[in-house]
Backbone as CSV, one residue per row, in Angstrom:
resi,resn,N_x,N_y,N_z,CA_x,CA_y,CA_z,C_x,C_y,C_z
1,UNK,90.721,130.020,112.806,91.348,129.216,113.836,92.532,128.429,113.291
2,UNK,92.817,128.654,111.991,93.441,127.493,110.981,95.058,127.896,112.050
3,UNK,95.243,129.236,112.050,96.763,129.694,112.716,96.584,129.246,113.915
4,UNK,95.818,129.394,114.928,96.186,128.808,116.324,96.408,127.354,116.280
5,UNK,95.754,126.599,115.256,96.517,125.282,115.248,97.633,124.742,114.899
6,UNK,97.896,125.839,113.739,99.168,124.988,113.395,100.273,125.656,113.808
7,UNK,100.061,126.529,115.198,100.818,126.843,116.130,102.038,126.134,116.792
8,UNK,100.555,125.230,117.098,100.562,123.944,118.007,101.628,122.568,117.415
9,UNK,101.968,122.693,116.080,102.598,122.065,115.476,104.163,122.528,115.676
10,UNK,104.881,121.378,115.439,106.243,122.050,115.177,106.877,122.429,113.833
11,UNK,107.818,123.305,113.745,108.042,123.281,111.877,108.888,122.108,111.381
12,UNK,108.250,121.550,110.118,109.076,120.230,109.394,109.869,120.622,109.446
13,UNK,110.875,119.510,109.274,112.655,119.944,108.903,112.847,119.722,107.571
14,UNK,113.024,120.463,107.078,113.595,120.528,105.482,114.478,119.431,105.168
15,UNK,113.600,118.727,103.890,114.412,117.462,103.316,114.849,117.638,102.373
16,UNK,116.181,117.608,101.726,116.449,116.931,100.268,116.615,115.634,99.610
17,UNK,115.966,115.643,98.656,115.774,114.436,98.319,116.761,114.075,97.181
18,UNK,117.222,112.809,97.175,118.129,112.539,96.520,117.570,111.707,95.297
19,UNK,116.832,112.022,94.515,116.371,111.509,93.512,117.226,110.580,92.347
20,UNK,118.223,109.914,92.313,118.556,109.072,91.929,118.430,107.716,93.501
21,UNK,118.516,107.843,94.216,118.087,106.515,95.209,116.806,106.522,95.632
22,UNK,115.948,107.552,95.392,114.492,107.383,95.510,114.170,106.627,94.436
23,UNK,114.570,107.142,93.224,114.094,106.253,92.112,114.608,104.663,91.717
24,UNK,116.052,104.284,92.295,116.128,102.711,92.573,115.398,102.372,93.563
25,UNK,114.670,102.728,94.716,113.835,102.321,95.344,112.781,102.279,95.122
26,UNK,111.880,103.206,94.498,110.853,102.823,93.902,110.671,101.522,92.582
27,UNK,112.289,101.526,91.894,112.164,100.364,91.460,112.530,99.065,91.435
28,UNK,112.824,99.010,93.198,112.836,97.520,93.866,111.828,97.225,94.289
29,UNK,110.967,98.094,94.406,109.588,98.079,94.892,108.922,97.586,93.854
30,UNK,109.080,98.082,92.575,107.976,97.530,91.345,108.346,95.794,91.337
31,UNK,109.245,95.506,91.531,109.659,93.951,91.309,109.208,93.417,92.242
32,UNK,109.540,93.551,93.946,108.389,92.971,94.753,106.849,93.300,94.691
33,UNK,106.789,94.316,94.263,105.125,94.253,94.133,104.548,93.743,92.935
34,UNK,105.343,93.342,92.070,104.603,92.600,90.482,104.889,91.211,91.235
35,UNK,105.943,91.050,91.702,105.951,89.322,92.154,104.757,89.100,93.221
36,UNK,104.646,89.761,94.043,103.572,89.628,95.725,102.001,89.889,94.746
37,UNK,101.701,90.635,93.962,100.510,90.652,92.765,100.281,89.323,91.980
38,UNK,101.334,88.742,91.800,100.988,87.897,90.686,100.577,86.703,91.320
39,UNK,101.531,86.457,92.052,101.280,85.301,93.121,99.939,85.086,94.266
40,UNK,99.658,86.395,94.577,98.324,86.429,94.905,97.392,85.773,93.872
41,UNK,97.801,86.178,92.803,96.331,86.133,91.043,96.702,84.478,91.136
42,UNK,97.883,84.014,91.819,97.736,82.414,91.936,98.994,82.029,90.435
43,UNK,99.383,83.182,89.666,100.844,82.472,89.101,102.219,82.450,89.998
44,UNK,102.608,81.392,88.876,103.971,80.834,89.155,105.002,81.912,88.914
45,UNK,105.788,82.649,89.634,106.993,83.657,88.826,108.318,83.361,90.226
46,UNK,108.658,84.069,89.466,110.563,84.702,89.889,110.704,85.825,89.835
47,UNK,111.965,86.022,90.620,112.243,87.415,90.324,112.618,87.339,89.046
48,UNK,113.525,86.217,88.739,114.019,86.321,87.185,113.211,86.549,86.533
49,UNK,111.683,86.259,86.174,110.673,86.551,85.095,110.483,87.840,85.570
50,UNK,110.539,88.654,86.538,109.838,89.823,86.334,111.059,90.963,86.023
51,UNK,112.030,90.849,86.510,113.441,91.863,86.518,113.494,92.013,84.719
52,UNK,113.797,91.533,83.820,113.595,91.734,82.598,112.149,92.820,82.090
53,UNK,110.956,92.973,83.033,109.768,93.905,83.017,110.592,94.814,83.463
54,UNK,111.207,94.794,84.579,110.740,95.793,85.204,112.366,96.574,84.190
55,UNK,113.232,96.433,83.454,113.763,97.335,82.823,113.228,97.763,81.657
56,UNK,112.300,97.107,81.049,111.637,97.493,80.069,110.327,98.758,80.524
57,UNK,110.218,98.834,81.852,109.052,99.562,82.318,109.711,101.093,83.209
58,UNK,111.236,101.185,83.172,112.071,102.510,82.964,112.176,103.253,82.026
């Protein structure tokens, strides 16, 4: 039955991905998510304390 369903679907549209701006986005993401983490755990930070990680973690 697997074909009559995915009949029913339409076909994806083919993406290219531009892998140099996926990867600055994934690493604006590491800096808000180490800051929104830490601050939850109840420390004090900045972006300034974490931006110095997060080039050491490229």
């Amino acid at each position: 039955m697997r074909e009559s369903i995915i009949a029913h679907f339409p076909e994806q549209p083919h993406q290219t991905i531009d892998i140099q701006t996926y990867m600055a986005e994934v690493e604006d993401k590491y800096v808000t998510d180490a800051y929104q983490s830490l601050s939850i755990e109840g420390y004090r930070v900045t972006r300034e304390l974490i931006e110095p990680l997060n080039s050491t973690h490229s």
